[in-house]
C-alpha positions in Angstrom: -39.2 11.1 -150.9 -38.0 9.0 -147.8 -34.3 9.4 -149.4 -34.5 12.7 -149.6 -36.2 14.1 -146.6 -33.7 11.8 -144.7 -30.5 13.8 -146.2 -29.1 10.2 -148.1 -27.4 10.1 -150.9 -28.3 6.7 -152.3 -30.9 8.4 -154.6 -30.6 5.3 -156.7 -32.1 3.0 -154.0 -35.8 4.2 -154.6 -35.0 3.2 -158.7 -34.0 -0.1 -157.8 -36.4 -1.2 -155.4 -39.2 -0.1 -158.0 -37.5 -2.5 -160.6 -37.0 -5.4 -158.2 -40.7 -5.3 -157.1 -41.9 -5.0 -160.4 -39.9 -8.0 -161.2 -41.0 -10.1 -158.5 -44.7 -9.4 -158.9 -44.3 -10.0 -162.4 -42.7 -13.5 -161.9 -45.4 -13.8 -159.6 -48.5 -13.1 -161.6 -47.4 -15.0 -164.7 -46.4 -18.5 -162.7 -49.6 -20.0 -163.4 -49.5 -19.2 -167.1 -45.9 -20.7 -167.5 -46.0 -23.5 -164.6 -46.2 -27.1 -165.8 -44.2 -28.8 -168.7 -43.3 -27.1 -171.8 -45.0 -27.2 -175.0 -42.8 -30.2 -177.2 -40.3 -31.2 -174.0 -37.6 -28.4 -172.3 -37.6 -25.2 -172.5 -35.0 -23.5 -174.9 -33.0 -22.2 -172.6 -29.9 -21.5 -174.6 -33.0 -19.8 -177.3 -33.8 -17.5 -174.1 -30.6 -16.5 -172.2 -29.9 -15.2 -176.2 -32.5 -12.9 -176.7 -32.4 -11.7 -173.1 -28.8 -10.7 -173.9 -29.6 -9.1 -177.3 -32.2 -7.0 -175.3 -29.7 -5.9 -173.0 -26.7 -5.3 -175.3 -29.7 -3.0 -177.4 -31.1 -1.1 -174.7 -27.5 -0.1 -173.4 -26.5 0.8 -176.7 -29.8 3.2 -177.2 -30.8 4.0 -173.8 -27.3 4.4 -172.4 -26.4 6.3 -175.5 -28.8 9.0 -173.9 -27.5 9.0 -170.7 -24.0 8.4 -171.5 -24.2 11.8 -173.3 -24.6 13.9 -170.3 -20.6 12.6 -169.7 -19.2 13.5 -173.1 -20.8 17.2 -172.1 -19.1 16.7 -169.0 -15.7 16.0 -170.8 -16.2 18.2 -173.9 -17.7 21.3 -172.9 -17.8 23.9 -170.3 -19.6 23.9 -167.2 -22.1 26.3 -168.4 -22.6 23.9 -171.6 -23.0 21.0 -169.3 -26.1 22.7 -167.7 -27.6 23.0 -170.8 -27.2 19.5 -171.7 -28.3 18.3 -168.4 -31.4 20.0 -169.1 -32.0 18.9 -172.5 -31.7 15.3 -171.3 -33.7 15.6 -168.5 -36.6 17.6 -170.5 -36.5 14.9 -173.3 -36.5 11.6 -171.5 -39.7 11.7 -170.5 -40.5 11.7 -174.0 -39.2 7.9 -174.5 -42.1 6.9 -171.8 -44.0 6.8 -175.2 -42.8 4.3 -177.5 -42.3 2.3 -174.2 -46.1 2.4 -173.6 -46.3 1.7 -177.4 -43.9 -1.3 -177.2 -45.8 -3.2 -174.6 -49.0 -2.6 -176.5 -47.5 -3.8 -179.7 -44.9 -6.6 -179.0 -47.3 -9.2 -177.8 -49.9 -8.7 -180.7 -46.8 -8.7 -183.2 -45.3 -12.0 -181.5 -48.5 -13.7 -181.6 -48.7 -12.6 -185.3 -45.3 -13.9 -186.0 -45.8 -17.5 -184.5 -49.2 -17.6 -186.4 -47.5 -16.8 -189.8 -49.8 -14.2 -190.5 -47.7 -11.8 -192.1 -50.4 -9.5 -193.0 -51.5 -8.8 -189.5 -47.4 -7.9 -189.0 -47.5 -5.6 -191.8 -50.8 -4.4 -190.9 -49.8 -3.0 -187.9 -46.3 -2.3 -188.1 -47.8 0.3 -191.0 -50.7 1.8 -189.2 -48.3 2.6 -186.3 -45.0 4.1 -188.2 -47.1 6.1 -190.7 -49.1 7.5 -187.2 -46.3 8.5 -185.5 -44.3 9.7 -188.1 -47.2 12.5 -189.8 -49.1 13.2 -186.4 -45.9 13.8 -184.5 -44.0 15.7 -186.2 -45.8 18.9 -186.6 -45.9 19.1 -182.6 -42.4 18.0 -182.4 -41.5 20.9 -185.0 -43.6 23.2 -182.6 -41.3 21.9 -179.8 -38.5 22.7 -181.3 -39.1 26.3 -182.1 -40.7 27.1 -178.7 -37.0 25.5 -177.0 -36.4 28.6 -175.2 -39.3 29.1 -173.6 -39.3 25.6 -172.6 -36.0 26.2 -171.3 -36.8 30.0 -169.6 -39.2 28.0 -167.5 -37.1 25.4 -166.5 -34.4 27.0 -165.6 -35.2 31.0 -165.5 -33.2 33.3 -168.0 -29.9 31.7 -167.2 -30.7 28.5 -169.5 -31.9 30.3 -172.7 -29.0 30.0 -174.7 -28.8 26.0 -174.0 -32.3 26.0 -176.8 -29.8 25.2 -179.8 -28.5 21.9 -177.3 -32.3 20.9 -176.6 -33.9 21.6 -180.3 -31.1 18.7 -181.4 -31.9 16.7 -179.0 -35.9 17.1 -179.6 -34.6 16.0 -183.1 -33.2 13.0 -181.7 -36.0 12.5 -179.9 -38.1 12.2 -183.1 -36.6 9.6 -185.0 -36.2 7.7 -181.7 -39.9 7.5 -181.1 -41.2 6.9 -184.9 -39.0 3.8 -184.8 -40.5 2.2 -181.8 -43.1 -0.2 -184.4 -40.4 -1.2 -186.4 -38.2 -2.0 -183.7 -40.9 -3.9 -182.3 -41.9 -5.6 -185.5 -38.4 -7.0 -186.1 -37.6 -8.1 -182.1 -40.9 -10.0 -182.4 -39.4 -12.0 -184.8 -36.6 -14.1 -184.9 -33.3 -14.7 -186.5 -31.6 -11.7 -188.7 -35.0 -9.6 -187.4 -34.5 -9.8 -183.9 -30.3 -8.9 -184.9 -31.5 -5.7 -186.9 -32.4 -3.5 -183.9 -29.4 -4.9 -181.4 -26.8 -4.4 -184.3 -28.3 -0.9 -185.4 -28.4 0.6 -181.6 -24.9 -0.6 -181.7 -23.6 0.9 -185.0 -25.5 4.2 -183.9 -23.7 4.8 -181.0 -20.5 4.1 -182.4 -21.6 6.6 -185.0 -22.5 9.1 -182.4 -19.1 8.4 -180.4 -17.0 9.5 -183.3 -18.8 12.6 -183.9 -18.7 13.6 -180.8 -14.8 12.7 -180.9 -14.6 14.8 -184.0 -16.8 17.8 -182.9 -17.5 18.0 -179.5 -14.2 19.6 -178.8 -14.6 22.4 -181.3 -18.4 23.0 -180.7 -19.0 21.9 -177.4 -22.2 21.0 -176.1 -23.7 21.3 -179.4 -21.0 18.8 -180.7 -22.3 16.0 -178.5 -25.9 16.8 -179.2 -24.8 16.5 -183.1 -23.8 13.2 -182.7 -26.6 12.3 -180.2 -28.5 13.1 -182.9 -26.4 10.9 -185.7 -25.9 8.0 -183.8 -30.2 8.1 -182.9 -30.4 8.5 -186.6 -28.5 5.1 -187.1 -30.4 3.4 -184.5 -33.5 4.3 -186.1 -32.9 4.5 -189.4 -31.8 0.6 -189.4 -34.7 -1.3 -188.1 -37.2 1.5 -190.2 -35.0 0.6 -193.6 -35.5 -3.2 -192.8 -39.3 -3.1 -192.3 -39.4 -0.8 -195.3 -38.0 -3.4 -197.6 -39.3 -6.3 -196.0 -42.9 -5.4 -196.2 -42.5 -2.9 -199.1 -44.2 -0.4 -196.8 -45.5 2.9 -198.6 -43.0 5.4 -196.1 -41.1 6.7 -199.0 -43.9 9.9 -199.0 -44.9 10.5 -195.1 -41.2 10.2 -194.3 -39.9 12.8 -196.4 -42.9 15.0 -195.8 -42.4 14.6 -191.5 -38.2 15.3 -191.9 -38.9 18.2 -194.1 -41.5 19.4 -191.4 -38.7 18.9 -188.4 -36.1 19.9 -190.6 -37.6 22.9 -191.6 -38.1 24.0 -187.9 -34.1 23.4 -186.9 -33.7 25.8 -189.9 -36.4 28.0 -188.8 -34.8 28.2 -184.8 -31.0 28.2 -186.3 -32.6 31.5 -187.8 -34.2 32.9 -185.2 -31.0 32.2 -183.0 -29.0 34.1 -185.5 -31.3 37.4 -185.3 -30.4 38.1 -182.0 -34.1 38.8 -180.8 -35.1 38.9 -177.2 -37.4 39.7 -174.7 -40.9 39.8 -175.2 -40.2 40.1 -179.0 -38.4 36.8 -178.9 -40.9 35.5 -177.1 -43.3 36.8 -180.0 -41.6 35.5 -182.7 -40.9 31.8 -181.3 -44.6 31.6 -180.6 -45.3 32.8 -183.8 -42.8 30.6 -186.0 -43.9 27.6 -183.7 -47.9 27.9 -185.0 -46.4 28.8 -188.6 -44.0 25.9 -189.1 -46.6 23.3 -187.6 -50.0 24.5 -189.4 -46.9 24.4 -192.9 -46.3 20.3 -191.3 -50.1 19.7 -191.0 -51.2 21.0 -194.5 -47.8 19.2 -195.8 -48.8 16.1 -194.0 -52.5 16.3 -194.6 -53.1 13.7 -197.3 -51.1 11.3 -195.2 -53.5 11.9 -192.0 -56.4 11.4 -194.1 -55.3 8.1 -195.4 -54.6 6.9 -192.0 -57.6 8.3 -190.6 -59.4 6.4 -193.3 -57.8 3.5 -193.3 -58.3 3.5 -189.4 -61.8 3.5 -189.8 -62.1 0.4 -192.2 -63.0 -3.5 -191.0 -59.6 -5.2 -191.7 -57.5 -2.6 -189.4 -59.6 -2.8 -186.5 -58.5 -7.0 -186.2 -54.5 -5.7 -186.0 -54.4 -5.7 -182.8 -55.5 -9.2 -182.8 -52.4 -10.8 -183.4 -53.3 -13.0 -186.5 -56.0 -15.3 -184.4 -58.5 -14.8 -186.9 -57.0 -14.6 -190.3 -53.9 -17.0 -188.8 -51.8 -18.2 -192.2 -49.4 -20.4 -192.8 -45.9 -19.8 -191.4 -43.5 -18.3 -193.8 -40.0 -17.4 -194.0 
């Protein structure tokens, strides 16, 4: 506020000081937890400064995928397209503040799992939390998607309403971004080709997304880049999600394909409405309309799966996950 109501134009000053404080505080309020000599002589640091540069090569490959988008618009499409995209970046990053949350609730329980060996509290949780977000999100997401326009008629007034195609790809994105966030978490709580899986897959995905956008964001603009926003997050996700499937032997195969047919169908169902040429109140109507249609189709879809969870929720054994092992704590294993 002080940046702006003093007409400056270093409006990333107020971002920076908020991450240096944190930082210091931080170091601050875990010094007596960490003071003293570590446990079996020095501390690792060559085992350290390697995983804080794999977090940082896999953040700027995901998270500056997102932000780095907003410049391919810039280069590949018009000015008018670049307001769309602008928008559609700006609507949907908020959205990431949840597998954030998610990740600081879940890494240290997973880590403390890992270094106990107890590879049934891993699984435990790592389950519970995919098969969650995957069948209770997507039905809202789908909703989102099909109710774009209004979204964007608020935002931006009238003017913005043909940028919905741009934000309902990116809302897409969005999706398999945030269902991701507990295998991600699983595997960079562990070590060796687990904590490589996530860095190497942010990385492959926005290669993939770079050469789609290279391949279609001059003929289709805006909706190009969003394409391959939306391919390169589907690498990024995809990789860490395959890896925990198979190394867990997770049941996903089901709630998976149930939630993508639900988000799939409403990109169909909005491609559609796009294509009728509706508008007005009418439009307004029919959005609403498909919106409440497509997610009650996702819920009854998707209903054996939230029953399940629900259950399973409820039982002994899944409310010690969050435990991190320390009462069931096994062997280590490789």
């Amino acid at each position: 506020m002080v940046v702006v109501a003093a007409g400056w134009t270093g409006y990333l000053v107020p971002l920076a000081l908020g991450y240096g404080v944190f930082s210091i505080v931080a170091r601050w309020l875990v010094r007596g937890e960490v003071s003293g000599p570590a446990a079996g002589g020095r501390l690792p640091r060559t085992e350290i400064l390697g995983y804080v540069l794999l977090a940082c090569l896999g953040t700027l490959a995901s998270n500056g995928f997102l932000q780095g988008t907003q410049l391919f618009a810039a280069h590949f499409a018009t000015a008018v397209e670049v307001a769309y995209f602008t928008a559609a970046v700006t609507l949907v990053t908020p959205m990431y503040f949840l597998p954030r949350a998610l990740g600081l609730a879940l890494f240290p329980a997973m880590a403390r799992a890992h270094g106990a060996g107890d590879v049934d509290a891993v699984r435990r949780q790592a389950d519970l939390s995919t098969r969650a977000l995957l069948v209770l999100l997507a039905p809202l997401f789908a909703a989102g998607i099909l109710l774009a326009r209004e979204v964007l008629l608020l935002f931006g007034g009238p003017r913005y309403a043909a940028g919905a195609p741009v934000l309902q790809l990116m809302l897409g994105a969005t999706y398999l971004a945030v269902c991701a966030v507990a295998a991600v978490n699983t595997l960079s709580s562990g070590d060796g080709w687990q904590l490589r899986t996530p860095v190497l897959s942010a990385l492959a995905g926005c290669l993939t997304g770079l050469l789609v956008v290279a391949v279609l964001g001059g003929r289709l603009g805006a909706a190009g880049v969003g394409i391959g926003y939306l391919a390169g997050t589907a690498v990024t996700a995809g990789g860490p999600t395959v890896a925990v499937w198979r190394r867990y032997h997770m049941p996903w195969v089901s709630p998976a394909l149930r939630a993508l047919a639900t988000v799939a169908l409403a990109l169909v169902a909005a491609r559609a409405l796009g294509a009728a040429g509706a508008g007005g109140t009418r439009r307004v109507l029919l959005d609403a309309g498909a919106a409440v249609v497509v997610a009650l189709a996702g819920a009854a879809l998707l209903g054996r799966h939230i029953r399940d969870l629900v259950a399973q929720a409820r039982l002994p054994g899944a409310a010690n996950a969050s435990d991190g092992g320390r009462r069931h704590a096994a062997p280590a294993v490789d």
